[in-house]
Structure formats: C-alpha cells, structure tokens
NUNUVEX-318643 format. One line per field, with one value per residue: residue in one letter; x, y, z of N, C-alpha, C in turn. Coordinates in steps of 0.05 Angstrom, whole numbers, plus 5000, padded with zeros to 4 digits. Layout:
residu: (A, ...) .
neast: (X, ...) .
nnorth: (Y, ...) .
nup: (Z, ...) .
caeast: (X, ...) .
canorth: (Y, ...) .
caup: (Z, ...) .
ceast: (X, ...) .
cnorth: (Y, ...) .
cup: (Z, ...) .
//
This chain:
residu: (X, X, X, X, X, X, X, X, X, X, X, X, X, X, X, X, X, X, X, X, X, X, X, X, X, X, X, X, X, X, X, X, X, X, X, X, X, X, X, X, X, X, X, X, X, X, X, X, X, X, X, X, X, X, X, X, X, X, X, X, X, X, X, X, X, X, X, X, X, X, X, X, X, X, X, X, X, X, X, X, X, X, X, X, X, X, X, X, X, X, X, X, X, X, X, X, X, X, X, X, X, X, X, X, X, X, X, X, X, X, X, X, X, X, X, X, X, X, X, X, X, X, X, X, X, X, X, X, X, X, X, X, X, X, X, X, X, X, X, X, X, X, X, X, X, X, X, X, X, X, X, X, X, X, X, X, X, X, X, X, X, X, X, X, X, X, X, X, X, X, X, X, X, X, X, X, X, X, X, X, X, X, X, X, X, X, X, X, X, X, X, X, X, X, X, X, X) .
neast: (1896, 1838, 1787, 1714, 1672, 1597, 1534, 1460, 1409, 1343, 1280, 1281, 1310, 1371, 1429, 1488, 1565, 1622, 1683, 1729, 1793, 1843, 1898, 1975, 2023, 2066, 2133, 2131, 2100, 2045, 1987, 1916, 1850, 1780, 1718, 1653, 1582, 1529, 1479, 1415, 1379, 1415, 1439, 1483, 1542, 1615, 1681, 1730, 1799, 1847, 1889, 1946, 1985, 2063, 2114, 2159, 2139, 2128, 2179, 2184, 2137, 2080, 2024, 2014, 1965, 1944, 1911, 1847, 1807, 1732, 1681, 1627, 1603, 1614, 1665, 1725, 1764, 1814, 1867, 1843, 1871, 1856, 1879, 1885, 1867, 1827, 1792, 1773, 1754, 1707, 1690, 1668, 1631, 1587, 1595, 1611, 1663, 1673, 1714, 1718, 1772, 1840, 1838, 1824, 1824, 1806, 1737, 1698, 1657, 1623, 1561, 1540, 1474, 1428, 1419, 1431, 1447, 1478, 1501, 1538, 1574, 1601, 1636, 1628, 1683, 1678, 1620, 1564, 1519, 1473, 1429, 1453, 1442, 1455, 1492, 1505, 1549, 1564, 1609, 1668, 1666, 1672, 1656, 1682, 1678, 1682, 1735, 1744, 1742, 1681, 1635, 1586, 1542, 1469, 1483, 1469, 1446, 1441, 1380, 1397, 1415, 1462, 1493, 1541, 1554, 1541, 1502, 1508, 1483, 1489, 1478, 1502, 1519, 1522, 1533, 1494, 1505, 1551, 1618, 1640, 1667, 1672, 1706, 1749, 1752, 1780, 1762, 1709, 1672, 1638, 1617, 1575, 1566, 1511, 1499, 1482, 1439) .
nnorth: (4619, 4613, 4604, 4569, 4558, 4566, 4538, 4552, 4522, 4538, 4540, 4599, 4615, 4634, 4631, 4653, 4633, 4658, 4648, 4654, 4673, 4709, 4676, 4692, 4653, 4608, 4574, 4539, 4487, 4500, 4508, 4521, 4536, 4544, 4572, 4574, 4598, 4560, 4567, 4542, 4492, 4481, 4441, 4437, 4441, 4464, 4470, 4513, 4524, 4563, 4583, 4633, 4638, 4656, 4646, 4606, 4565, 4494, 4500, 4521, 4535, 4511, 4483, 4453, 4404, 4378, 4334, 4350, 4368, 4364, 4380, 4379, 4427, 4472, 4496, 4492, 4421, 4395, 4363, 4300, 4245, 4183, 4122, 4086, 4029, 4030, 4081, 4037, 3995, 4024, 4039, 3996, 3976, 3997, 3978, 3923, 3898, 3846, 3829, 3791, 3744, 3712, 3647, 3600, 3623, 3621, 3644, 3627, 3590, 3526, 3480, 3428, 3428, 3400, 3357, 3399, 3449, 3496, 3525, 3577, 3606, 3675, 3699, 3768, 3826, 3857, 3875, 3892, 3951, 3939, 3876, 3863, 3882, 3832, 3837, 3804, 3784, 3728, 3722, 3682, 3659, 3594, 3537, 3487, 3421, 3363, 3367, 3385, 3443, 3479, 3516, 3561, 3568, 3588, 3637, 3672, 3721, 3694, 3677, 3688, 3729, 3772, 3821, 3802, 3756, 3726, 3698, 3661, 3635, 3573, 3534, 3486, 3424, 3373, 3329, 3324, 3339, 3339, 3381, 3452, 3495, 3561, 3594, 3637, 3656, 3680, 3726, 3779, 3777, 3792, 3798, 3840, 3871, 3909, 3955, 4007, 4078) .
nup: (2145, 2143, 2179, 2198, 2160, 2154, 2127, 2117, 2091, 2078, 2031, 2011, 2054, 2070, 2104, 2117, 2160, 2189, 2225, 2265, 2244, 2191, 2189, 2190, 2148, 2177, 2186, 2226, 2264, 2290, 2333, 2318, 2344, 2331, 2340, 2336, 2333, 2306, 2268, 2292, 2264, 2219, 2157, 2132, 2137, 2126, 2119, 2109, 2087, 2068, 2024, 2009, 1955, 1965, 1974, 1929, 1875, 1891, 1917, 1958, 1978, 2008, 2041, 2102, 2128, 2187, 2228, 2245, 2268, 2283, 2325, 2371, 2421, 2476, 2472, 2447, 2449, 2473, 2424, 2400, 2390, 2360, 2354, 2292, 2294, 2341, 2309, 2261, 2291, 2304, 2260, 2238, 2267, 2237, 2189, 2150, 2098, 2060, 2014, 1956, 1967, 1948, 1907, 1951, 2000, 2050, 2086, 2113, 2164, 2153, 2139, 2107, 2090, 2073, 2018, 1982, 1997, 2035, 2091, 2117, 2160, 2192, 2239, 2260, 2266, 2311, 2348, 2318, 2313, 2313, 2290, 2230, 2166, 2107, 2051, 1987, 1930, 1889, 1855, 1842, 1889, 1931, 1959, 1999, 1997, 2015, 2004, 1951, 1918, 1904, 1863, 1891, 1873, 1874, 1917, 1968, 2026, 2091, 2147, 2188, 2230, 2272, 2319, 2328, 2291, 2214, 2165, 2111, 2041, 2003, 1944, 1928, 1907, 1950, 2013, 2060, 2124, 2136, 2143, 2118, 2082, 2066, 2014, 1981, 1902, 1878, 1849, 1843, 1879, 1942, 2004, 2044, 2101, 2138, 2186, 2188, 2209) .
caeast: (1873, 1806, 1771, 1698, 1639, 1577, 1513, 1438, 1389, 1318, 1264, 1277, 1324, 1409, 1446, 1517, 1576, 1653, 1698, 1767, 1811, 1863, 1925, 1996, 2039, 2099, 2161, 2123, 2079, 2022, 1949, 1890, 1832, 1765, 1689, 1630, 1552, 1517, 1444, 1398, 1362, 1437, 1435, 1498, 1577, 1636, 1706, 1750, 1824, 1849, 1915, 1955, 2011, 2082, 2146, 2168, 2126, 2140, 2194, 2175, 2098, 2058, 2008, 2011, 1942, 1945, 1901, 1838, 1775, 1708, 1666, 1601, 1609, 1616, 1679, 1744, 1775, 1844, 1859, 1836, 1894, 1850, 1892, 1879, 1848, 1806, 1775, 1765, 1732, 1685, 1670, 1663, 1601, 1568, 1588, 1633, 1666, 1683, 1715, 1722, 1802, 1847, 1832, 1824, 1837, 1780, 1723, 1685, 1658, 1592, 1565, 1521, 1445, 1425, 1440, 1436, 1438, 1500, 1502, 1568, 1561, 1623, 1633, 1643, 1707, 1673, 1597, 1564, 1507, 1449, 1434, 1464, 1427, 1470, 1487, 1526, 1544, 1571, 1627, 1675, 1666, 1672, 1649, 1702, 1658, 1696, 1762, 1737, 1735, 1657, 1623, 1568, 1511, 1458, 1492, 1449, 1456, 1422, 1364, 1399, 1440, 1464, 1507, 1561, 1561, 1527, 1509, 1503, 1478, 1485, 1453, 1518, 1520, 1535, 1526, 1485, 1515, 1586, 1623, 1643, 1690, 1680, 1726, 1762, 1761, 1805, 1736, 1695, 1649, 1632, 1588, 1568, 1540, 1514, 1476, 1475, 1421) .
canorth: (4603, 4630, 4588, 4552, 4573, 4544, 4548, 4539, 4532, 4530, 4550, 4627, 4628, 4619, 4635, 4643, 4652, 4657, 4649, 4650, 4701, 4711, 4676, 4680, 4627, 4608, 4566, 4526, 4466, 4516, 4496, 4534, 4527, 4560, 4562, 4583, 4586, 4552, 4571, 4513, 4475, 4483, 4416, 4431, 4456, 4460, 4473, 4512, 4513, 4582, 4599, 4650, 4634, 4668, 4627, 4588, 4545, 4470, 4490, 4531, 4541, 4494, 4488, 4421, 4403, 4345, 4326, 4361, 4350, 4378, 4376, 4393, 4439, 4506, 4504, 4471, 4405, 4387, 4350, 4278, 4223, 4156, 4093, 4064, 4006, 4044, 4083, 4013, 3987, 4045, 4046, 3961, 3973, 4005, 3968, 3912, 3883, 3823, 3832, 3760, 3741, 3696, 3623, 3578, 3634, 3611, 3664, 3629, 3559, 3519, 3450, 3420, 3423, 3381, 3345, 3425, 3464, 3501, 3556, 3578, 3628, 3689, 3711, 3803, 3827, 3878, 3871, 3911, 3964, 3924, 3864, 3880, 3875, 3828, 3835, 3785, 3781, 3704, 3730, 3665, 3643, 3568, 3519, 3470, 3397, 3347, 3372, 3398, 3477, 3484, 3539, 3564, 3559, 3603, 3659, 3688, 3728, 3679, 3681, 3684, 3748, 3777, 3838, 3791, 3738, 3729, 3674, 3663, 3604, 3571, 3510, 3465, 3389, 3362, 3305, 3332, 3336, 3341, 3415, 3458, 3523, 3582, 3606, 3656, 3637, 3702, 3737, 3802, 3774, 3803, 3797, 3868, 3878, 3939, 3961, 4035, 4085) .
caup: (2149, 2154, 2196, 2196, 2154, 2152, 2115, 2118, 2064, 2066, 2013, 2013, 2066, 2064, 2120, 2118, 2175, 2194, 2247, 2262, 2228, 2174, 2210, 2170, 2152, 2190, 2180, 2248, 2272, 2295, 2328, 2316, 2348, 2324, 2360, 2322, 2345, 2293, 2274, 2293, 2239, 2199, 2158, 2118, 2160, 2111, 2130, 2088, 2079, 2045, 2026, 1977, 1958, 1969, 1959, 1899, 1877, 1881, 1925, 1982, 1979, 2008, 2062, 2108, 2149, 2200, 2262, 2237, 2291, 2286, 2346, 2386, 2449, 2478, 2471, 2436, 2471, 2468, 2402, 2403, 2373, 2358, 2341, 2262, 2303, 2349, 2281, 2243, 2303, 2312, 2225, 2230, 2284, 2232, 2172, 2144, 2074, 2058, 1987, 1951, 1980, 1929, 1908, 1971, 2025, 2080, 2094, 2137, 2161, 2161, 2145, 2086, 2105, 2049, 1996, 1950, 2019, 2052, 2107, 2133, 2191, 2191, 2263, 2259, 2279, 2324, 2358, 2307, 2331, 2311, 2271, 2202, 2126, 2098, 2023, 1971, 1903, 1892, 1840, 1848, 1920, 1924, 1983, 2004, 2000, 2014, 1992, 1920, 1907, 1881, 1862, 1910, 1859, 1883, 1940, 1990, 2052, 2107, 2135, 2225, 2229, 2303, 2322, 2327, 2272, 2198, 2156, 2081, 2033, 1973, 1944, 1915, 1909, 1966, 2030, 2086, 2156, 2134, 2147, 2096, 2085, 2038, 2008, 1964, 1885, 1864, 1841, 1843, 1898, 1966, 2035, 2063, 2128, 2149, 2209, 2188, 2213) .
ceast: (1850, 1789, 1738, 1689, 1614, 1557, 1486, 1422, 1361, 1308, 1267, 1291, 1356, 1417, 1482, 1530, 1605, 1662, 1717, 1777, 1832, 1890, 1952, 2010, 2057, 2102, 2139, 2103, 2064, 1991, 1939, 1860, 1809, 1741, 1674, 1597, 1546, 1482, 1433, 1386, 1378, 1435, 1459, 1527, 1589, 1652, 1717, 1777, 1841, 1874, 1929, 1988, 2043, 2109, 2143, 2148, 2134, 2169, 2195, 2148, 2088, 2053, 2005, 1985, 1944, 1925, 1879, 1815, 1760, 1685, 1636, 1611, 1608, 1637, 1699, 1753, 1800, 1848, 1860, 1849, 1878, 1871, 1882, 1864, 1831, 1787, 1768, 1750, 1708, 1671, 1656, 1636, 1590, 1564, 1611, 1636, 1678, 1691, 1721, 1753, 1808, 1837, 1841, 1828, 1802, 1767, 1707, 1678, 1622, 1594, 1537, 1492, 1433, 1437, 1445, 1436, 1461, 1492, 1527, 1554, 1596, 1611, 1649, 1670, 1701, 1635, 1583, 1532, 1476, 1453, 1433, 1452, 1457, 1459, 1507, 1523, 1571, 1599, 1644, 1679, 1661, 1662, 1671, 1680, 1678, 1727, 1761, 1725, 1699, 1642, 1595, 1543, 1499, 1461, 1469, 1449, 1428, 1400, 1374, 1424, 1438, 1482, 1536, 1572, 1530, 1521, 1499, 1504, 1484, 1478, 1475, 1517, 1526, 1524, 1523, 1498, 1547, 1595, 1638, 1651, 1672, 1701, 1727, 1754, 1777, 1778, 1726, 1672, 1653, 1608, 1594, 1556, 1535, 1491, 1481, 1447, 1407) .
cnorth: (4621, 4631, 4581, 4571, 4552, 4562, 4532, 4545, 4519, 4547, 4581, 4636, 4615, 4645, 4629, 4653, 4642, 4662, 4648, 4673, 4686, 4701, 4667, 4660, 4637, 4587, 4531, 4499, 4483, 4502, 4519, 4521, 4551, 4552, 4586, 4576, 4577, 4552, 4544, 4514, 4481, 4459, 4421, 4452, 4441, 4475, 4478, 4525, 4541, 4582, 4614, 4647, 4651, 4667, 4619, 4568, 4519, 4463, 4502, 4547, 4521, 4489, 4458, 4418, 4373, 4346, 4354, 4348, 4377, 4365, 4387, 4401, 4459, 4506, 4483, 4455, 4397, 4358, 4317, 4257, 4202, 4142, 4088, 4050, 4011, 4048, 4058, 4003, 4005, 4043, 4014, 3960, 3974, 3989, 3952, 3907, 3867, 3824, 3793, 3766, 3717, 3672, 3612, 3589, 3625, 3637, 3665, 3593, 3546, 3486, 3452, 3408, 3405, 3377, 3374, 3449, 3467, 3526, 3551, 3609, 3651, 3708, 3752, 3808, 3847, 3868, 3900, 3923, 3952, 3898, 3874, 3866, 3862, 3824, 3823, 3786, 3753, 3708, 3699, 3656, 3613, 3552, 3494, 3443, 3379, 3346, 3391, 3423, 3469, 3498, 3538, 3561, 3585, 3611, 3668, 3702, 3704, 3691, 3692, 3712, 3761, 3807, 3824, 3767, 3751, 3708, 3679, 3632, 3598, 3543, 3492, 3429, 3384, 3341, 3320, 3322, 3343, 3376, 3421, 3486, 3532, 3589, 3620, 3642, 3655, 3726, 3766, 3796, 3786, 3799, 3824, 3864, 3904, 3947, 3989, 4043, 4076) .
cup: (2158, 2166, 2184, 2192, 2154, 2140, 2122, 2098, 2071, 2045, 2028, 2037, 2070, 2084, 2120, 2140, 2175, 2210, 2245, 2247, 2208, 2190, 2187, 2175, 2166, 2185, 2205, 2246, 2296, 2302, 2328, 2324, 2338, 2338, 2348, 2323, 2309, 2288, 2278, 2273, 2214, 2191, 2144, 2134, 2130, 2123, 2102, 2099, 2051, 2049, 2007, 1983, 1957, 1962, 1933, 1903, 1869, 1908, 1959, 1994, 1984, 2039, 2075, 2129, 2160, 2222, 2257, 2259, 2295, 2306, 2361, 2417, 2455, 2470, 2455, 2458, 2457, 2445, 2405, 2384, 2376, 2346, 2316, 2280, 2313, 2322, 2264, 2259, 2302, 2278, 2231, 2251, 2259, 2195, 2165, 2124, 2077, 2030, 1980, 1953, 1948, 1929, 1939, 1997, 2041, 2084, 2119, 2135, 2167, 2166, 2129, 2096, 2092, 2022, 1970, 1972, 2032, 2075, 2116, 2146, 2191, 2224, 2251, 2267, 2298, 2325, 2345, 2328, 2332, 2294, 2241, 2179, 2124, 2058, 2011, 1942, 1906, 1876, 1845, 1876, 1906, 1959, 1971, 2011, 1993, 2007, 1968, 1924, 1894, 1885, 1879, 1898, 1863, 1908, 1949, 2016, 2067, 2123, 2180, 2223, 2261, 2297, 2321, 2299, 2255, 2182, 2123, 2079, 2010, 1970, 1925, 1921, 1935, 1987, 2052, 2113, 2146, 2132, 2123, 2102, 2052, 2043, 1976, 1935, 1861, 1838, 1838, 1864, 1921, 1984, 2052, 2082, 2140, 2176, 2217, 2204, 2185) .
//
C-alpha cells in the first residue's frame, strides 16, 4: 500500500503529494495509519489502493480493505466503528426517499380538504437539518377515500414542510373533512426530501 495522495489544480498550477510508504503484504489483519499536510486551497484528495500481484491468481492473490476512515487533524484517531443505523440516521438528516412501496402499503396519512383537495402529511424518520425541498413524481400512488384505491390526480409536494414532517397533495374526488391514506400502487413514483447544503 502506498498511502494518500492528493492533488490541487488551479489555472497554471497542479500540485501533487504522497505519504505513507511501500508496506508488503502479509498472510495478517494489519492497520495502517497514514498523516499527510495537505496544501490549503486543495479542492480535490484521492486515496489510492496499489497492489502487484504475487500468488496465484484467483487463488491466493488478493488484497482485502475493510474499515477505511479519512479524517481532519494533526494526527490519526483510533478507527471509528459507526452502527448501519447510526450512518442512515446521519445520511436521512440530509436527505430522504420514499420510493413508491407495493399496492395498498400505507405511506402516510391526511384528510380530504375539499371536494378535489387532499394533503397527507409524512412524519421524517430522523429531524432533518433544515426544512427539506420536497420532490414527487405521482407514478401510481393512490389515496385511500373511503375505502376505494384512487389515483392521486395531480401530485405535488405541499406547500407546510418542517425538519420533522412533510406534506404532499393531490386533487382526487372526494368528501371534504373525511381522512384519507396514501398509499403504495406497485409504481415508479417517489417523495424526496432533501435539506442538502
């Protein structure tokens, strides 16, 4: 392994550098740590990953990389194990999908504003970092009215969005005041939320 290079490019000037050394394989579960100044006003770090090979191939050549963490500091910190759930919470601040789910699976819940007028409201699974752009494509979503699957008509992200919840509309038949489910209709539709930089 060769350790971290990095590069900078402006108009008429490219900086390149390397750290770390040549370290041979072994048989082992081996860490490496590497620490490299970095010129300021670098907008582009790549990590590479060298190896030549020696054994058979297929049957005793090959290079395994696990638990890979790139950091800001003087120095390296002892390697950092997040949970799956942790990492999903921490991406879901910044953005969520809602892919369209099969016929009749529940998305979320409202209540018929008028007689061509729905909002259903979808609480986040995580308090995202700001209020989030919401985006929809209606693909078969359906509103539950009265019992009867029916298509959402004209989809829309709503108009009340929070760090915590989101709402979406659509404009199907129905009897004002009475509550009402989206749902799934086995589709290509989706509700994004994102409260990226």
């Amino acid at each position: 392994m060769d350790g971290l290079q990095f590069a900078h490019t402006d108009p008429g000037t490219r900086y390149r550098g390397r750290c770390g050394e040549h370290r041979a394989a072994d048989h082992h579960q081996t860490r490496y740590a590497f620490t490299a100044q970095v010129p300021a006003g670098c907008t582009e770090l790549g990590v590479l990953f060298n190896a030549t090979p020696v054994g058979t191939a297929g049957a005793a050549d090959f290079v395994q990389i696990m638990g890979v963490q790139l950091e800001i500091g003087a120095q390296a910190t002892p390697f950092e194990h997040r949970d799956i759930e942790l990492e999903l919470a921490i991406a879901q601040r910044y953005f969520f999908n809602i892919p369209e789910p099969a016929s009749g699976v529940v998305v979320g819940a409202g209540m018929v504003a008028g007689a061509t007028s729905e909002i259903i409201f979808i609480p986040l699974p995580v308090q995202m970092r700001a209020a989030p752009t919401v985006t929809v494509s209606a693909g078969s979503f359906k509103f539950n009215l009265a019992g009867v699957a029916t298509a959402v008509g004209t989809f829309a992200a709503g108009t009340t969005h929070t760090p915590n919840y989101i709402s979406v509309t659509g404009n199907a038949a129905g009897t004002a005041g009475q509550g009402t489910l989206l749902q799934g209709g086995g589709g290509a539709g989706f509700i994004q939320a994102s409260a990226d930089f």
